[in-house]
Structures are given as structure tokens and as C-alpha cells.
C-alpha positions as a Markdown table, in Angstrom:
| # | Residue | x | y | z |
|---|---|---|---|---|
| 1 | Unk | 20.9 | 9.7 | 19.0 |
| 2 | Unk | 18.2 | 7.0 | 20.6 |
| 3 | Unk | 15.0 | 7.7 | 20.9 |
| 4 | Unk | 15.5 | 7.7 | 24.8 |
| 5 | Unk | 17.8 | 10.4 | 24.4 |
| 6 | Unk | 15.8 | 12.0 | 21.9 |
| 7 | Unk | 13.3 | 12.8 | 24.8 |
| 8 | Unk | 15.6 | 13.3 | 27.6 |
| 9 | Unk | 17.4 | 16.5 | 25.0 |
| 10 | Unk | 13.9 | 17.7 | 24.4 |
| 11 | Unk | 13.3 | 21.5 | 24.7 |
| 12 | Unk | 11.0 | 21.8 | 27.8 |
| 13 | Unk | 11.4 | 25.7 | 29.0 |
| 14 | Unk | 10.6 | 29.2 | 27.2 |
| 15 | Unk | 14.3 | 29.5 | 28.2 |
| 16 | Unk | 15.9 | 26.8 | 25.7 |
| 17 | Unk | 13.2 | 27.9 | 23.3 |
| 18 | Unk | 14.3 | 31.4 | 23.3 |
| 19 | Unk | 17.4 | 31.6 | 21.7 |
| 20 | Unk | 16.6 | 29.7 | 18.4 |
| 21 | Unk | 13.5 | 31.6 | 18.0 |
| 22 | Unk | 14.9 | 35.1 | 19.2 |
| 23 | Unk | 12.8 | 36.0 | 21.7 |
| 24 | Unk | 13.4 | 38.9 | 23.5 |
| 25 | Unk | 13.7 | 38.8 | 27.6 |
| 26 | Unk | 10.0 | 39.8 | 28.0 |
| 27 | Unk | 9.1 | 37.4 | 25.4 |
| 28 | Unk | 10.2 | 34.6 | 27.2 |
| 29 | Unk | 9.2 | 36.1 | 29.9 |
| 30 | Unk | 5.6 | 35.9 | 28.9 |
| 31 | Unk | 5.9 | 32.3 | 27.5 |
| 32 | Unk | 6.8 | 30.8 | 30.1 |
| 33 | Unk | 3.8 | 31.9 | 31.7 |
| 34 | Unk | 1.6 | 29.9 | 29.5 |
| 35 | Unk | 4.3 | 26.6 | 30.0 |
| 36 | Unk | 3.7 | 27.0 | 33.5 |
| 37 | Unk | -0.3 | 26.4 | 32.3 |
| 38 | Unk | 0.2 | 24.2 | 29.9 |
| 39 | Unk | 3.9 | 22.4 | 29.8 |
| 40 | Unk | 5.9 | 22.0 | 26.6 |
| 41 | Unk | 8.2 | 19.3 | 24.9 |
| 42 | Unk | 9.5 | 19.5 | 21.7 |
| 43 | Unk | 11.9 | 16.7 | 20.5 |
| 44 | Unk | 15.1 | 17.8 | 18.5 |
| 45 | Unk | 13.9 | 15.8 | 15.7 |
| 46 | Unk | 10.1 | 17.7 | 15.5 |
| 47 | Unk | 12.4 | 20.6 | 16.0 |
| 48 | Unk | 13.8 | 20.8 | 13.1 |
| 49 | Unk | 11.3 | 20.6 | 10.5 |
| 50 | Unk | 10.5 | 24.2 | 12.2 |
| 51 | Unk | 11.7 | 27.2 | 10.4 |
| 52 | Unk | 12.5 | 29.2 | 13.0 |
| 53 | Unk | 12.7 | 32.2 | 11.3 |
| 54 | Unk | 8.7 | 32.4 | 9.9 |
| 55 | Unk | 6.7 | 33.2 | 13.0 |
| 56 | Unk | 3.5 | 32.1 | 11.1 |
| 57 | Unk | 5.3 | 28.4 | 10.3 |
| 58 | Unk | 2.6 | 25.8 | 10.3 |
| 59 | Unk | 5.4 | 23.4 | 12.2 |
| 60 | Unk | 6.1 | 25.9 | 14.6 |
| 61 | Unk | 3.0 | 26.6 | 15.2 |
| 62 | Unk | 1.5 | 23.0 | 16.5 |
| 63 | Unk | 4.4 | 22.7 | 19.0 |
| 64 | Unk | 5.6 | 26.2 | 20.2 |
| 65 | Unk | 3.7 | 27.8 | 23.0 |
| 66 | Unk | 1.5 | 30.9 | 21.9 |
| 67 | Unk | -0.3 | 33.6 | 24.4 |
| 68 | Unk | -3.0 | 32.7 | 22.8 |
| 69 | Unk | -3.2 | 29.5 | 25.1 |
| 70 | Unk | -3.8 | 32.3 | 28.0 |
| 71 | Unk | -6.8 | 33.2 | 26.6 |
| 72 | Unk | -10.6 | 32.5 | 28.6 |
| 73 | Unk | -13.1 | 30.6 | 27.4 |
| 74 | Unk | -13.9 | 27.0 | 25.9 |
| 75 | Unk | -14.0 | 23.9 | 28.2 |
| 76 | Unk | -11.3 | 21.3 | 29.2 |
| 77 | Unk | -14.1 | 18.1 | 28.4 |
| 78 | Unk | -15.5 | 19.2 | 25.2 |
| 79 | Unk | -16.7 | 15.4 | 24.1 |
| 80 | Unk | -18.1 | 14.5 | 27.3 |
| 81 | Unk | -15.3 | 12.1 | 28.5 |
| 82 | Unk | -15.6 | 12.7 | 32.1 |
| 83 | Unk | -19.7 | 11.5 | 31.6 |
| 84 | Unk | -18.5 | 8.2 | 29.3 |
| 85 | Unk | -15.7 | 7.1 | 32.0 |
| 86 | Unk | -16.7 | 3.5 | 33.6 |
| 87 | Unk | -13.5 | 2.4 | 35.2 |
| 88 | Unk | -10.7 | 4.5 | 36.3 |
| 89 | Unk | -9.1 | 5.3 | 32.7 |
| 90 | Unk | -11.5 | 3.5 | 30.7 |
| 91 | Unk | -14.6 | 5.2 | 28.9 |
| 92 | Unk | -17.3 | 3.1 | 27.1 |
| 93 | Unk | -19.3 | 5.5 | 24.9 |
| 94 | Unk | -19.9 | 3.5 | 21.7 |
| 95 | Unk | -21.2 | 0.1 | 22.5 |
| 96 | Unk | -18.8 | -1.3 | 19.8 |
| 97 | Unk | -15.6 | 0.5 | 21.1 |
| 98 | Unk | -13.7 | 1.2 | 24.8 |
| 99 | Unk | -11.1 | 3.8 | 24.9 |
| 100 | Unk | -8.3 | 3.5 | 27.5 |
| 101 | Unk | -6.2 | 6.5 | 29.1 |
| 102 | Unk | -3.0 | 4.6 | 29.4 |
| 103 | Unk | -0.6 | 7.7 | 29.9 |
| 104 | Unk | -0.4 | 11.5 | 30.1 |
| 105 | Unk | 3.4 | 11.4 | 28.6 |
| 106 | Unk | 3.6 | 12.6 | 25.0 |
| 107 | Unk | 6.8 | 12.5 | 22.9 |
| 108 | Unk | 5.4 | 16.0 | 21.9 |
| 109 | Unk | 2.9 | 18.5 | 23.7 |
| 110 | Unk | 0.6 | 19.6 | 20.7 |
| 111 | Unk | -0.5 | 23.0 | 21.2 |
| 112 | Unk | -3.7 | 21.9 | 19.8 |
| 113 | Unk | -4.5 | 19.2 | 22.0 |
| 114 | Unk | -7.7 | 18.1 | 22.9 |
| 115 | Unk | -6.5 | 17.1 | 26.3 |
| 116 | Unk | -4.6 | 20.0 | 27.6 |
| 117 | Unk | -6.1 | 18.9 | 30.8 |
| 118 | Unk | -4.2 | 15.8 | 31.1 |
| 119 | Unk | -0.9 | 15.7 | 29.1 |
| 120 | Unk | 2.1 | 16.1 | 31.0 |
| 121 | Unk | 0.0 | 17.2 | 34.4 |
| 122 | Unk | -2.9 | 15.0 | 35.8 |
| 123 | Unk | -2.6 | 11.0 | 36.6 |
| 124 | Unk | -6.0 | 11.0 | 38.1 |
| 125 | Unk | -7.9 | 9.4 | 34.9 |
| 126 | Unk | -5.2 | 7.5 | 33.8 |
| 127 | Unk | -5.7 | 3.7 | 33.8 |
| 128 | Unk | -3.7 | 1.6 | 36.4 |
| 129 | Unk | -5.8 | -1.7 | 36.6 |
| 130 | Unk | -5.0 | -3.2 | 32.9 |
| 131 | Unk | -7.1 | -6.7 | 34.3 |
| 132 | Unk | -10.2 | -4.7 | 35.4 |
| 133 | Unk | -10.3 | -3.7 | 31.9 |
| 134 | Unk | -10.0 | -7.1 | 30.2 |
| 135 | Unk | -12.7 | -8.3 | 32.8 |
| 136 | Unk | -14.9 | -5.4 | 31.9 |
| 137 | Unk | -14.2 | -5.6 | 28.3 |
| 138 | Unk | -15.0 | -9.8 | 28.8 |
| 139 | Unk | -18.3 | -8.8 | 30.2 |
| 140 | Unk | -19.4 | -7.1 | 27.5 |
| 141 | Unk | -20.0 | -9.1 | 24.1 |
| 142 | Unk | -21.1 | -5.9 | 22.0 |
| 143 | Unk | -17.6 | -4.8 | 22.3 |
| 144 | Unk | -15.6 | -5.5 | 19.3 |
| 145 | Unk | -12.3 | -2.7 | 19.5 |
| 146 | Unk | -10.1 | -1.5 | 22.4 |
| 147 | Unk | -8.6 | 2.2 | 21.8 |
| 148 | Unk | -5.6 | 2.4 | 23.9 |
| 149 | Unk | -4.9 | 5.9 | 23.8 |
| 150 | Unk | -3.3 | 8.9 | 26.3 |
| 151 | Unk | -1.2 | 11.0 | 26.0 |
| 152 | Unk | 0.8 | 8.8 | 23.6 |
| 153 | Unk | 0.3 | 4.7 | 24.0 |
| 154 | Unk | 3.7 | 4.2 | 22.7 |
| 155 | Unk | 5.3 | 5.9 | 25.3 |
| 156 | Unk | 4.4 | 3.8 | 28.1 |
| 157 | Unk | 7.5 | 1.1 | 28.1 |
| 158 | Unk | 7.3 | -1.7 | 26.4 |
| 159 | Unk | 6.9 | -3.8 | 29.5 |
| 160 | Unk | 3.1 | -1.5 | 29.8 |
| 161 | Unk | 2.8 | -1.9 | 26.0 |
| 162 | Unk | 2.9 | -5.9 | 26.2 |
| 163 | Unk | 0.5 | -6.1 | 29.2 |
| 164 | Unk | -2.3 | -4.4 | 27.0 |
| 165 | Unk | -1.2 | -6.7 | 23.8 |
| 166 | Unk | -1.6 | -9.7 | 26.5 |
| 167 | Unk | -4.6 | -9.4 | 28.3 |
| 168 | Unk | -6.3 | -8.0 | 25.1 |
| 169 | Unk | -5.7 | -10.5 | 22.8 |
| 170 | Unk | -7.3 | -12.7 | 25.0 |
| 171 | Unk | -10.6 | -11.4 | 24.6 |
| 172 | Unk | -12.0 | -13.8 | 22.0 |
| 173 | Unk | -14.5 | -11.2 | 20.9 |
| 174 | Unk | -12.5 | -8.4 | 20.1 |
| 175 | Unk | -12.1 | -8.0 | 16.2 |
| 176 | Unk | -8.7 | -5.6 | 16.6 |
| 177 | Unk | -6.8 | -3.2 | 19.1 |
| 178 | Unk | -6.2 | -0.4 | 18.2 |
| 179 | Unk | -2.9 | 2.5 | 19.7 |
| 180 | Unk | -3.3 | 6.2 | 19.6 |
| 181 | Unk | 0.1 | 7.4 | 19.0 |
| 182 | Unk | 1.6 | 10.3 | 17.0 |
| 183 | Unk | 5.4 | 9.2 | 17.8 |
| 184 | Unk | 5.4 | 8.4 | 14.0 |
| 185 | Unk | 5.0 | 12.0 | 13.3 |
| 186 | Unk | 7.1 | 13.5 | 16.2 |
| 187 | Unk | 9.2 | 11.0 | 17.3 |
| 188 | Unk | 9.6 | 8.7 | 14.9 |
| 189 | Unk | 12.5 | 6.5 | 15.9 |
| 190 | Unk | 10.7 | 5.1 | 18.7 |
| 191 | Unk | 9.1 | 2.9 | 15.9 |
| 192 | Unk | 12.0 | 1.7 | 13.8 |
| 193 | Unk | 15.2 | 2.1 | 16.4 |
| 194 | Unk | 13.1 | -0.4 | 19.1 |
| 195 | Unk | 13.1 | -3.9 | 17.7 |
| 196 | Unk | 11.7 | -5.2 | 20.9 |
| 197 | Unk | 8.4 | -2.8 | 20.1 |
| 198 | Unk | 8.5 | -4.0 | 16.6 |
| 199 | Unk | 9.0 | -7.7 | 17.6 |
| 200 | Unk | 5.8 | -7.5 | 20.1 |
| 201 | Unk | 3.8 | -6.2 | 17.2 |
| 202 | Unk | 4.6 | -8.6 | 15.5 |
| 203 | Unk | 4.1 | -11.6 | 18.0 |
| 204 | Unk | 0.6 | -10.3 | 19.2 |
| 205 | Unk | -0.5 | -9.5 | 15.3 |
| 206 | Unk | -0.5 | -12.7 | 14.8 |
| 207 | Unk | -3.3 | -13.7 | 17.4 |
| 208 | Unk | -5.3 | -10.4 | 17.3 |
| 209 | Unk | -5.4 | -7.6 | 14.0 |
| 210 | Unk | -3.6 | -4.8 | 15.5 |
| 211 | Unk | -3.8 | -1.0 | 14.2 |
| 212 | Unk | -2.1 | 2.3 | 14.7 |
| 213 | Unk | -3.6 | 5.2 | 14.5 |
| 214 | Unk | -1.8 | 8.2 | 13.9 |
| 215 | Unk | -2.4 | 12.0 | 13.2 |
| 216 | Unk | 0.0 | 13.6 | 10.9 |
| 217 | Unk | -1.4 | 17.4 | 10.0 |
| 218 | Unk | 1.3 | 18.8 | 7.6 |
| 219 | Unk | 2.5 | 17.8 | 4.2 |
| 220 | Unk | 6.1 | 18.8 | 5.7 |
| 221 | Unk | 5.7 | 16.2 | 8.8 |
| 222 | Unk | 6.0 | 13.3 | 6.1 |
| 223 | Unk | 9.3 | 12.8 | 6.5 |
| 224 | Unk | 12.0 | 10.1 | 5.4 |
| 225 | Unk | 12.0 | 9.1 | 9.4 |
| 226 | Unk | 8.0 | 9.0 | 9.6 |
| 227 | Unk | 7.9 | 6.8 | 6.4 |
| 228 | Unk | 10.4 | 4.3 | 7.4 |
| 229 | Unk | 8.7 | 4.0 | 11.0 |
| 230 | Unk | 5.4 | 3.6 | 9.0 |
| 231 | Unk | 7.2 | 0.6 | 6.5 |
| 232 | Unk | 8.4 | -1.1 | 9.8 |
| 233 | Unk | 4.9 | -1.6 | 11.7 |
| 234 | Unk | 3.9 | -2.3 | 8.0 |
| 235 | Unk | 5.7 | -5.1 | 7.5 |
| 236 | Unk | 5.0 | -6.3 | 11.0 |
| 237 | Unk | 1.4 | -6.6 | 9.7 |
| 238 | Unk | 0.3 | -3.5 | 12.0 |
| 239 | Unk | -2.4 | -1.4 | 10.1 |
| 240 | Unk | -1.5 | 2.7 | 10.1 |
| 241 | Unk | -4.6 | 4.9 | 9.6 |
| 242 | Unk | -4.7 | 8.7 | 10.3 |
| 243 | Unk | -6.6 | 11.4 | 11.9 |
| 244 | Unk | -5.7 | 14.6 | 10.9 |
| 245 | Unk | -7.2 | 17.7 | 12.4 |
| 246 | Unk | -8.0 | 20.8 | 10.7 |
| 247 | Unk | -6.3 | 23.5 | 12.4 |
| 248 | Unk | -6.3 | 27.3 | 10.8 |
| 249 | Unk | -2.8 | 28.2 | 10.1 |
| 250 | Unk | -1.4 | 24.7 | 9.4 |
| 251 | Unk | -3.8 | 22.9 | 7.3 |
| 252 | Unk | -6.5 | 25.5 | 6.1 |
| 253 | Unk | -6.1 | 25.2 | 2.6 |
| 254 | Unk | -7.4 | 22.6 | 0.0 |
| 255 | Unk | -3.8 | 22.5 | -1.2 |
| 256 | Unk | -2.1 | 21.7 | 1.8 |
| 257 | Unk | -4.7 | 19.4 | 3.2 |
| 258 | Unk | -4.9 | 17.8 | -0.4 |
| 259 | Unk | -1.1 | 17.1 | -0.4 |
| 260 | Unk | -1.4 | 15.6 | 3.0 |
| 261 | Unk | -3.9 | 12.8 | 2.0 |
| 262 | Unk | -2.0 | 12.4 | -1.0 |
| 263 | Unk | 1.3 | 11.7 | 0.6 |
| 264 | Unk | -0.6 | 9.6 | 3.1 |
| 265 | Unk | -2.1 | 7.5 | 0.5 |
| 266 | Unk | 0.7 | 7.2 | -1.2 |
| 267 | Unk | 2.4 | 5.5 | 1.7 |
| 268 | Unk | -0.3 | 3.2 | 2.1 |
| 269 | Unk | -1.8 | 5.3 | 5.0 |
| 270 | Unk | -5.4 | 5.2 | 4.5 |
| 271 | Unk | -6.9 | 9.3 | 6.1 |
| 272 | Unk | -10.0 | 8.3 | 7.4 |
| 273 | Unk | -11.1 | 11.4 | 9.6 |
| 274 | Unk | -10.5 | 15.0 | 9.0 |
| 275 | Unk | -11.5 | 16.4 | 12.4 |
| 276 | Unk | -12.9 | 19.9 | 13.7 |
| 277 | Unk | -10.6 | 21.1 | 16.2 |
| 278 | Unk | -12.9 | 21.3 | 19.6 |
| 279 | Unk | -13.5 | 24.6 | 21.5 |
| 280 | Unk | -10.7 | 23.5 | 24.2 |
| 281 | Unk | -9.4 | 26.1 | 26.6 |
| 282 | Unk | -6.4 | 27.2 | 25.4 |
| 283 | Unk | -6.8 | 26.2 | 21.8 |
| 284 | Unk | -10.1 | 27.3 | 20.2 |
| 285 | Unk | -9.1 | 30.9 | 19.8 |
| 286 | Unk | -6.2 | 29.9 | 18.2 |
| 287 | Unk | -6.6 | 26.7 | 15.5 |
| 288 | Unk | -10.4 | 26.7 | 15.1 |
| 289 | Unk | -11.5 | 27.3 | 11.4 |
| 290 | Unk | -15.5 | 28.0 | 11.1 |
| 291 | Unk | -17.2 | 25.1 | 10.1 |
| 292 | Unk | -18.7 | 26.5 | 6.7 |
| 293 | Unk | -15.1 | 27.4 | 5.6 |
| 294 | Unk | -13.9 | 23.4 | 6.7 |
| 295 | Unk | -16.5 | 22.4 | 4.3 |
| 296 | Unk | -15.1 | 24.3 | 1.3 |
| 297 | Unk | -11.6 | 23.4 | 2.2 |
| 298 | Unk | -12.4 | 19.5 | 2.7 |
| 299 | Unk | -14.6 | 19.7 | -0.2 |
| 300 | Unk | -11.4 | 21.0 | -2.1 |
| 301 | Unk | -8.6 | 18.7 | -0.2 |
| 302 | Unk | -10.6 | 15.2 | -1.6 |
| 303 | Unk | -11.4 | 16.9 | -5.5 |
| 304 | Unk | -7.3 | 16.4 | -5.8 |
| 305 | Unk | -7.3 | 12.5 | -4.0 |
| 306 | Unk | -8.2 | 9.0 | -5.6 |
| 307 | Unk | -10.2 | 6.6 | -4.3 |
| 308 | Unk | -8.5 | 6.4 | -0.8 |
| 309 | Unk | -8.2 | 10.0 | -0.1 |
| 310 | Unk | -12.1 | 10.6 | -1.7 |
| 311 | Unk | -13.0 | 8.1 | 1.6 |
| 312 | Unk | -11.9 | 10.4 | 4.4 |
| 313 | Unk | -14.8 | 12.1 | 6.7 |
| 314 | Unk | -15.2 | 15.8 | 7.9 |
| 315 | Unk | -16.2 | 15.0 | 11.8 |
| 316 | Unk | -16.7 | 16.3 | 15.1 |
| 317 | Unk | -16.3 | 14.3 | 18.5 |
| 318 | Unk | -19.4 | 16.0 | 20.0 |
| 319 | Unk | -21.0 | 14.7 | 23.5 |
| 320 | Unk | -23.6 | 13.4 | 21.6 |
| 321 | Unk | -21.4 | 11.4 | 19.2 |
| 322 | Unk | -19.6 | 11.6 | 15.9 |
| 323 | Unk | -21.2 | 13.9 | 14.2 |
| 324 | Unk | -20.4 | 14.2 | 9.8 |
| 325 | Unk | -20.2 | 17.6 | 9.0 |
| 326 | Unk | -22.0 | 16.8 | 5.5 |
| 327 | Unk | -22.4 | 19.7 | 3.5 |
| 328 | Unk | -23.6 | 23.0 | 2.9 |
| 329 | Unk | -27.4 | 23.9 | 1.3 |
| 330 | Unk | -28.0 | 26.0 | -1.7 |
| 331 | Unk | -30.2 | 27.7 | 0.9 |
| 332 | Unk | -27.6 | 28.0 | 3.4 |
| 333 | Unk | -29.0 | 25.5 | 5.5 |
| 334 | Unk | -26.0 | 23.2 | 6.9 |
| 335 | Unk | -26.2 | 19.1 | 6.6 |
| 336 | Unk | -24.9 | 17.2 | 9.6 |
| 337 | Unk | -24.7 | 13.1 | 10.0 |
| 338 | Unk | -24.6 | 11.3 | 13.1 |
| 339 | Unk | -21.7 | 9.4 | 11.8 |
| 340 | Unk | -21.3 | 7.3 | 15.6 |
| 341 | Unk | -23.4 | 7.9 | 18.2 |
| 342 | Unk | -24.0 | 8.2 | 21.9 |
| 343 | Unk | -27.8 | 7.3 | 22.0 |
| 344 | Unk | -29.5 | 4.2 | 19.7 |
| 345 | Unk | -32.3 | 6.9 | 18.3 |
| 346 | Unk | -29.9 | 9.0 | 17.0 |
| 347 | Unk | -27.9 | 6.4 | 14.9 |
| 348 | Unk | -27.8 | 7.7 | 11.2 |
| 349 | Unk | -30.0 | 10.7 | 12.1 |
| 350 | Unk | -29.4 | 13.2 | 9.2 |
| 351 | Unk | -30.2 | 17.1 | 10.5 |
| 352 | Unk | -29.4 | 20.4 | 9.1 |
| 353 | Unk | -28.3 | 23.9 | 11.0 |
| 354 | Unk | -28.6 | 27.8 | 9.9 |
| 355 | Unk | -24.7 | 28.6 | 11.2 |
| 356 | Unk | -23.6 | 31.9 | 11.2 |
| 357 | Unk | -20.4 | 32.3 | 9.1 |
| 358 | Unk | -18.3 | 32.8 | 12.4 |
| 359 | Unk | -19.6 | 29.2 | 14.0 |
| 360 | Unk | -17.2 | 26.9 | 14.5 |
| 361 | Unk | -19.0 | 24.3 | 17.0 |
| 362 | Unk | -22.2 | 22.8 | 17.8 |
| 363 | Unk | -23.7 | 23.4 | 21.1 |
| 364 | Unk | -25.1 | 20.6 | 23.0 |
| 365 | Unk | -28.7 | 20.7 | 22.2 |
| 366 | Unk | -27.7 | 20.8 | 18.7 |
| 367 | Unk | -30.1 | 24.3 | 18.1 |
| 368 | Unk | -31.7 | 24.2 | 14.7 |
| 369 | Unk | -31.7 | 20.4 | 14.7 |
């Protein structure tokens, strides 16, 4: 099966979903309630890493709808991207770095997503002007990095793809460009079955570093497919580095996370953030994990890794910035690093907070600061 066809036979409706899960008639029912929130897609080959039969799988559980998404509360912008936007689809809130909006298509709709807002609904933020971008991007010497992001950058066509690479490169000041895609993880052909992707990585690598980032979250989504789509943007010269998010159910364990960064590693993958999941609508109640208990479990997950794995960072995308969630006091006090931020008199500000054992967020006057 191509990967085309791997997304046109994805499972879209509580209906198809129903049967190899055994929900009953109410139970889909009620599901596809939240899909008509928050849509679904689930390709055959993410599909069946899923044991259907465990309700509490940690597969399962980043791509299968749950009525927890129904639940109030939490906000759809929780990093301030709507404040940071300068173009249409373009956001400058580090000086060094632009992030573009390139898509709302995903090869899979993570339950966890931090932009339930956009994937698979809204075009309004998406970026249509690829040359305002490059002007913009001209204009502005302290930028060194381009995030193209989404949705998923590798599923715009490879037509869309190239334009980016072209006008990009280009820029004589920019150090790399980067692509936000987790296709390796859930759609992993898309990689090594395209040779005309693979052959533009590897024309454009050559005039301008190019990396991947990636977000695998599970030991059991390092697969013989992910790791040969990794080797092939490998050998094109593409860098892969991962993001994983801590997510309760999935990853909230020093084992699990531990075996993560050391498969990672071990496929030459360097893990260099371990995110907080954000407060999002639809997903806070659900995979959030108390900051105090991340620590421990971060703190446990790096004990097991070498030198590589020993380099990831605990973080939060706050407005503010990227905030390092350090450590915890011997008085109880919480440490916190501005790892990147928003504002110049912030930059490396080092601040502690008294958080309840419940807390699982910041607000945005950072109390206790």
C-alpha cells in the first residue's frame, strides 16, 4: 500500500472505529460527538501498533477519540501564537527563529495536540504567501532558523514542500530550516516510499543544513518502518531531532520515557525536549501530568541514558517563552529557567515557585516568581 493510499484508507468516523474496538451503539454514539469537535484520522499503519483489546493502551490512547475531549476548560492558544503572528501563517517570537503554519492536514490527528484548533478544521492562519515570508525573513538579519511546521509540513505536496526549500535557501543568513513532521512516527512511508521527497532533501541539503524534527512519545512507535524512514533522510544529510511530550498514560514513567530516549539515541536521534503537555481544551484533563511528578519522572528517564539522552530538557512553551522546568527544592520551592524567551530582560532569568502538588501549568504572571 502507498502512502497516498495509506491516507485515503484512514479510519475517519466513530463508525469504522467501532467495530475493532467493540463499542457498543451508544458508544459510538457518544464518540462521534467529540469527532464532530474535534475530527479523527488514524492511518492503518498507526493502527496497528494499537492493541485494541487494552482500553488503557498508550497507542490507543494518542490517536483514539476519548469523552474526555468534551470536557470545559483550558484555552485553544495556550503559548500566545495568535499575539506572536506577523504575516498571515508566520509568527516571529524568538528574534533568532520564525515558525511557519504551512498546513492543517496531519497524517494523524493526535488527541493531544496542541492545535486542536487548527488541524483538520481552520485555514484561516495557515500561510499562503511563501514570498512574503522570504521577504520578511530577508528583512530581518537576527533571524538565523525557519520552523516550517502545521499540521504536518510533510504533508503539503511536494510541489509546496520545494517552494519553502527554494525560496529559503536563498536567504544567505539563515543557518538551517527546519520541518515539523511526525509522519515518521505515524506515517512513516511517506519518507522512504517518495524518492522525489528524499531526492529534494537531498538537493537543497546541499545549499542550506536542513533538519527534521519529529515527536515520537512511545517506546512501541519505534518501529522497523519509523527507523528505516529515519536512515533515509539520514543518508540524505537531513538531521532528525525529537520532541517528545510527556503525556500521563503513555509516557509517565521513568521506564517508559527512559526506553524512549534510549531507542532514540540509539538510532542516532538526538531527544532534545521533553515537553509539558499545555492546558489545551480538549486535552489538559486528559494527558497532563503535574509538574512536580514530571520532574521525578524526567529526573528518572535521563539516570538510565548516556551522554545524548543526559542532554534532553524538561520545557514548557509558555507566552512568556521556553521556560526549563529545572528542579525541585529541598524546601519545596520549585526551580524554573527561561530556557528561550519572549522579552530580552528575561533571557536566562532563573525563578522558583511554591506549586501545589495538583499544578500542572504556570499562569501568566508566573505567581511566586
Amino acid at each position: 500500500m502507498s502512502w497516498q493510499n495509506e491516507l485515503k484508507n484512514g479510519i475517519k468516523t466513530a463508525e469504522e472505529l467501532a467495530p475493532i474496538l467493540g463499542w457498543t451503539a451508544e458508544e459510538t454514539a457518544r464518540h462521534a460527538e467529540v469527532l464532530d469537535r474535534f475530527p479523527m484520522l488514524i492511518t492503518p499503519y498507526y493502527l496497528s501498533l494499537v492493541d485494541p483489546k487494552d482500553p488503557d493502551d498508550p497507542i490507543g490512547r494518542m490517536c483514539i477519540p476519548s469523552l474526555d475531549e468534551l470536557d470545559g476548560g483550558g484555552s485553544f492558544d495556550t503559548s500566545g501564537e495568535a499575539d506572536n503572528t506577523k504575516l498571515e501563517g508566520m509568527q516571529h517570537k524568538y528574534s533568532q527563529t520564525v515558525l511557519l503554519l504551512s498546513t492543517n492536514q496531519c497524517a494523524m490527528y493526535c488527541r493531544h495536540c496542541f492545535r486542536k484548533r487548527l488541524v483538520g478544521l481552520s485555514e484561516e492562519e495557515l500561510n499562503k504567501r511563501v514570498d512574503e515570508v522570504a521577504a520578511y525573513v530577508k528583512d530581518h538579519r537576527e533571524i538565523s532558523n525557519v520552523l516550517v511546521s502545521g499540521g504536518d509540513a510533510l504533508l503539503n505536496p511536494n510541489h509546496i514542500v520545494e517552494r519553502y526549500l527554494r525560496e529559503l535557501s536563498a536567504v544567505e543568513h539563515l543557518d538551517f530550516i527546519r520541518f515539523g513532521s511526525r509522519v515518521p512516527v505515524t506515517l512513516p512511508e511517506r519518507i522512504y516510499g517518495d524518492q522525489e521527497l528524499l531526492d529534494l532533501f537531498a538537493e537543497y541539503g546541499k545549499k542550506k543544513t536542513l533538519c527534521l524534527v519529529t515527536q515520537f512519545n512511545h517506546p512501541r512507535e519505534l518501529t522497523e518502518e519509523a527507523r528505516r524512514a529515519v536512515r533515509a533522510l539520514a543518508e540524505r544529510g537531513v538531521l532528525v531531532r525529537n520532541q517528545t511530550v510527556l503525556l500521563r498514560g503513555v509516557n509517565d514513567s521513568g521506564e517508559v520515557l527512559g526506553d524512549l530516549l534510549s531507542g532514540l539515541t540509539r538510532w542516532g536521534v538526538v531527544p532534545y525536549y521533553i515537553f509539558q503537555c499545555r492546558p489545551v481544551t480538549g486535552v489538559h484533563s486528559r494527558f497532563q501530568v503535574p509538574l512536580n511528578e514530571g520532574i521525578r519522572i524526567v529526573d528518572e528517564a535521563k539516570s538510565r541514558q548516556n551522554g545524548f539522552g543526559k542532554a534532553v530538557r524538561y520545557a514548557m512553551s509558555h507566552p512568556l517563552g521556553k521556560i526549563e522546568i529545572f528542579c525541585r527544592m529541598p524546601g519545596g520551592e520549585t526551580v524554573f529557567k527561561f530556557h528561550q524567551s519572549k522579552y530580552p530582560e528575561n533571557a536566562a532569568r532563573v525563578f522558583t515557585a511554591n506549586l501545589d502538588s495538583t499544578d500542572t501549568w504556570l499562569d501568566d504572571e508566573l505567581k511566586g516568581m
